[in-house]
C-alpha positions as CSV (number, residue, x, y, z in Angstrom):
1,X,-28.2,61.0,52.0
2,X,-27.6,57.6,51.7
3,X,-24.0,56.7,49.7
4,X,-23.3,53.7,47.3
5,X,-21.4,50.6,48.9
6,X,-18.3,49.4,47.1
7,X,-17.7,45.9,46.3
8,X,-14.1,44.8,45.4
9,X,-14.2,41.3,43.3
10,X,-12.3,39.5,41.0
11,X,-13.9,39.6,37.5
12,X,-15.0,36.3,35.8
13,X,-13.0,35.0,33.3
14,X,-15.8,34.7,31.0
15,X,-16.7,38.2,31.4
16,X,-12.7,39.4,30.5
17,X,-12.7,37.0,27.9
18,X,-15.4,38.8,26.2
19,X,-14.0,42.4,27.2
20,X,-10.4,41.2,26.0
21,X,-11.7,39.7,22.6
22,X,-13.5,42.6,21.7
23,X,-11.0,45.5,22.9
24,X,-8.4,43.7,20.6
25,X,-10.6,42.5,17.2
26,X,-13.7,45.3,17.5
27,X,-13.0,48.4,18.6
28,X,-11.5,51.0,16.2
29,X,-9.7,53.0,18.4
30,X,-6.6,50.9,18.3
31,X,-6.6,50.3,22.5
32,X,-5.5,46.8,21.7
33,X,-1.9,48.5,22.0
34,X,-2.5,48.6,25.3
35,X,-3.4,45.5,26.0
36,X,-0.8,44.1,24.2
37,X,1.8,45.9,26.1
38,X,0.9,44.6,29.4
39,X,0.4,40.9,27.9
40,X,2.8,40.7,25.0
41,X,2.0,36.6,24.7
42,X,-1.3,37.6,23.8
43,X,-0.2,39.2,20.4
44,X,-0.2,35.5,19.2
45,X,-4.2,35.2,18.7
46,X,-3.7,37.7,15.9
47,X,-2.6,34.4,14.1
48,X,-5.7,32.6,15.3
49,X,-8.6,32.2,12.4
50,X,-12.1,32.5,13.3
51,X,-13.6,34.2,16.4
52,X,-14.1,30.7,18.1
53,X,-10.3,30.0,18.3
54,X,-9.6,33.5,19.2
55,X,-11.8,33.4,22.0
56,X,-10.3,30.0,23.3
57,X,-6.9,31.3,22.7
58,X,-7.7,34.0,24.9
59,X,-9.3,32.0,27.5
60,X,-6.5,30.3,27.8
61,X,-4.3,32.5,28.5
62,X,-6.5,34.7,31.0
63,X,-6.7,31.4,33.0
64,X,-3.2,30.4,33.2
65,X,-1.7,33.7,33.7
66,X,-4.8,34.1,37.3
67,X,-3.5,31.1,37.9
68,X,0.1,31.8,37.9
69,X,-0.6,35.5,39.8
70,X,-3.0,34.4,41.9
71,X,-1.2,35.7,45.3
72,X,-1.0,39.5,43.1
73,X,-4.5,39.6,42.1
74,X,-5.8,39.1,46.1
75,X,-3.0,41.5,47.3
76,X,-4.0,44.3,44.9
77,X,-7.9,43.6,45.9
78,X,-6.8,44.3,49.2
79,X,-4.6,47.7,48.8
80,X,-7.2,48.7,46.6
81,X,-10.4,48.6,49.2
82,X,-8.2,49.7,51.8
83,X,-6.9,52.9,49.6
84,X,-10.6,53.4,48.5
85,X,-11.8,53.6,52.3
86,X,-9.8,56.5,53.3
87,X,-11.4,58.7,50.9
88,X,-14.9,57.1,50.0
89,X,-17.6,59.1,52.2
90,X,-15.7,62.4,51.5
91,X,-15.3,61.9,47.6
92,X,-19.2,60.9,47.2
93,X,-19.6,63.7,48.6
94,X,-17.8,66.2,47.5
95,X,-19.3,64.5,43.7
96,X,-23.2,65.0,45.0
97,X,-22.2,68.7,45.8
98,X,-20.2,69.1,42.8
99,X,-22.7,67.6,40.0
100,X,-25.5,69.5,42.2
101,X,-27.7,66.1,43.0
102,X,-28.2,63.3,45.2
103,X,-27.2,59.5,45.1
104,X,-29.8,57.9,44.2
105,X,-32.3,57.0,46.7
106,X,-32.4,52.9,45.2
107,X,-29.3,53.5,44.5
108,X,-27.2,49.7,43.3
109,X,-23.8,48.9,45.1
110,X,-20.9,49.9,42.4
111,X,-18.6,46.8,41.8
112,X,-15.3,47.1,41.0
113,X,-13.8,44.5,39.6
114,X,-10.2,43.6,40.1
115,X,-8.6,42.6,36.0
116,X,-5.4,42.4,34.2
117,X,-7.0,44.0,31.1
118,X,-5.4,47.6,31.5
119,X,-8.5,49.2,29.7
120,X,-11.0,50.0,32.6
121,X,-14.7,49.6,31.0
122,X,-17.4,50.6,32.9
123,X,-20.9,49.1,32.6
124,X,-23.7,51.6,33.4
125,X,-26.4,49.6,33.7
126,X,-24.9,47.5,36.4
127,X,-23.1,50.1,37.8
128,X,-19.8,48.4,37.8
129,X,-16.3,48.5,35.9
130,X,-13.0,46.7,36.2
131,X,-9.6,48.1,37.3
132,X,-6.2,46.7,36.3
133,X,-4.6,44.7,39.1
134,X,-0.7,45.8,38.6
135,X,-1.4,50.0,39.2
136,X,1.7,50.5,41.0
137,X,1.0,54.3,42.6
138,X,-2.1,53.9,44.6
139,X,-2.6,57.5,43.5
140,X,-3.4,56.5,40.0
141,X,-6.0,53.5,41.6
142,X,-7.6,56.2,43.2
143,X,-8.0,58.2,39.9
144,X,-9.5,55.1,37.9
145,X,-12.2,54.5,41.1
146,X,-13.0,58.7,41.1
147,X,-13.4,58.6,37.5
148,X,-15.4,55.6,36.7
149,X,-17.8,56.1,40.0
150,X,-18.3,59.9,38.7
151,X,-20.3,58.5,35.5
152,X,-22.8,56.9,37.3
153,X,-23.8,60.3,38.9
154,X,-23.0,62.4,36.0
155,X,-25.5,60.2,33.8
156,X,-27.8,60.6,36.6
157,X,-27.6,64.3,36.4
158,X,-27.6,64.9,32.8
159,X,-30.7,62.8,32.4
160,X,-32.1,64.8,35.1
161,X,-31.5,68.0,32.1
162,X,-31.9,65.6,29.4
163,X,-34.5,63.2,29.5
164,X,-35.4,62.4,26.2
165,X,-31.8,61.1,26.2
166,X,-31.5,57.8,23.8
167,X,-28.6,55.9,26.2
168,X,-27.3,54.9,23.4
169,X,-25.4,57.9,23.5
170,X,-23.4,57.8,26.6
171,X,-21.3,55.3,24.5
172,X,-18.6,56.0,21.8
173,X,-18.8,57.2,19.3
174,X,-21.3,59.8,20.1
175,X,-20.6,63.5,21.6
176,X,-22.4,63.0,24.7
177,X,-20.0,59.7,25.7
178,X,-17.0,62.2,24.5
179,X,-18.2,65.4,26.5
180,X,-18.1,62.4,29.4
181,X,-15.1,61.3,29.2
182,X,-13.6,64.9,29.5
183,X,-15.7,66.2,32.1
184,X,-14.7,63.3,34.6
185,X,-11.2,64.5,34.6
186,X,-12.4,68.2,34.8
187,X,-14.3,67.1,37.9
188,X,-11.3,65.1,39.4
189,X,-9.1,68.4,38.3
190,X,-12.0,70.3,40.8
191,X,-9.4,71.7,43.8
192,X,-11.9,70.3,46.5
193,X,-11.1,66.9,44.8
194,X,-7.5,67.6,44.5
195,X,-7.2,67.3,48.4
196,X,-8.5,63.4,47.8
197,X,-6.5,62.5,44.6
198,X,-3.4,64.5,45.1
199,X,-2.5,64.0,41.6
200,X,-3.6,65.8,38.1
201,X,-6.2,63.8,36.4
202,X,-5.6,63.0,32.9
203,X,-7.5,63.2,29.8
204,X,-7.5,60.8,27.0
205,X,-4.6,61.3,24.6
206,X,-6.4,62.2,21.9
207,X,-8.0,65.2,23.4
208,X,-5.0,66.8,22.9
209,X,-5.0,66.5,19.1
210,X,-8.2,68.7,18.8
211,X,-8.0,72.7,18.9
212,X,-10.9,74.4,19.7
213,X,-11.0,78.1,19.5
214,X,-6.9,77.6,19.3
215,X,-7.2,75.8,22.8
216,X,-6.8,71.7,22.9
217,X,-10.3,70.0,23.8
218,X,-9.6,69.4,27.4
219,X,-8.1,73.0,28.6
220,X,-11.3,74.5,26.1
221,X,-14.1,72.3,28.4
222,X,-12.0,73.3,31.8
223,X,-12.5,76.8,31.0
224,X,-16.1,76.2,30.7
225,X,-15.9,74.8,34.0
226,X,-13.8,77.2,35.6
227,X,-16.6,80.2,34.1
228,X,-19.3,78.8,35.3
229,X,-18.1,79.2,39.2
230,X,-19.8,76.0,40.7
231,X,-23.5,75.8,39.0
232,X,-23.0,72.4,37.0
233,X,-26.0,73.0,35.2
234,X,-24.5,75.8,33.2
235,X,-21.6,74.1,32.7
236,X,-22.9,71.0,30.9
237,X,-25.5,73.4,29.2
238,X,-22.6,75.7,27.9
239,X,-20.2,72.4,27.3
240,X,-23.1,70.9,25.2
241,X,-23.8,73.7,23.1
242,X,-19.8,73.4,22.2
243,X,-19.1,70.0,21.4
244,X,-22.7,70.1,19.7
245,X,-21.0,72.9,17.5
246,X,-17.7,71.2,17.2
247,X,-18.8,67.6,16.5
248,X,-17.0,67.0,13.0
249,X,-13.6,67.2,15.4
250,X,-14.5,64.1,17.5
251,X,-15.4,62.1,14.7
């Protein structure tokens, strides 16, 4: 079976411009906070009317602040590939066996691209998404790279069940991009992956804010998991049918 190749590359500045602008004016979910605690200087374009001058503003910034860490950005692209090597052939793997399909067989190269956004978007079509540059446990680089690879073969699989599948949907704010986001860390949670990661995947905070059948979100879907010993397909049909059922709590 023929496995993915991993390009490592710096992302444009044009490209995290654009990211950067719309993580902090569009999205509702308030991860701007994030951004904004890594890069405190960049709370000023708050004050910055228009999106023209908010986009220059940030620009700006994202140019002079490569410029400055120039020597960090190349040595985290290094630790990262070389981190990533060690486990590569055995993770795509273990994910094929796992999600019960192949890689596939025109399968693209998966670029990951090295940012100091710490959001980590991924971009299905293109089969890429950027990584921040300053992880400090190589543990946690690993668990970005696991995660964001594993959607590329999850939405293979689940169009493989679900065809008719507008792909519109595998973005928020719709169930199916939420029953993604918590089945990635189920998967990295797997035991067989554990021997790769060596560290608990984590779920997005505001999983734990939702009960279902008196269990928060993520331990309800594990449980899923966990029941349907090892055949995927039951477990996404079974997960479905609950978060189908459950919707109005990830509105």
């Amino acid at each position: 079976m023929a496995l993915p190749k991993v390009q490592f590359k710096e992302i444009s500045s044009n490209l995290e411009t654009d990211m950067i602008w719309g993580f902090i004016f569009k999205n509702k979910r308030g991860w701007s906070r994030w951004i904004f605690k890594k890069h405190p200087k960049l709370k000023d374009v708050l004050n910055s009317k228009g999106e023209n001058s908010q986009v220059a503003f940030i620009r700006n910034y994202i140019l002079t602040f490569k410029k400055e860490h120039k020597k960090d950005l190349l040595k985290s692209k290094k630790k990262y590939e070389l981190a990533w090597k060690k486990v590569k052939q055995r993770y795509f793997d273990l994910l094929s066996k796992i999600l019960d399909t192949d890689w596939p067989k025109d399968h693209k190269n998966i670029t990951v691209l090295i940012s100091i956004n710490p959001i980590c978007p991924r971009f299905l079509n293109d089969w890429g998404f950027s990584i921040f540059y300053d992880y400090k446990q190589i543990s946690h680089v690993l668990e970005v790279i696991m995660h964001e690879t594993c959607h590329f073969l999850y939405f293979k699989k689940w169009l493989e069940l679900y065809p008719a599948t507008d792909k519109k949907k595998f973005e928020s704010p719709y169930i199916e991009w939420h029953l993604s986001e918590l089945v990635a860390p189920i998967i990295l949670n797997d035991k067989r992956v554990q021997t790769l990661l060596k560290q608990k995947a984590v779920f997005y905070p505001e999983y734990s804010k939702i009960k279902i059948n008196g269990n928060v979100a993520s331990t309800h879907f594990t449980e899923i998991y966990k029941n349907s010993e090892g055949d995927f397909k039951k477990f996404l049909s079974n997960s479905f049918k609950s978060i189908k059922i459950h919707r109005h709590l990830f509105n």
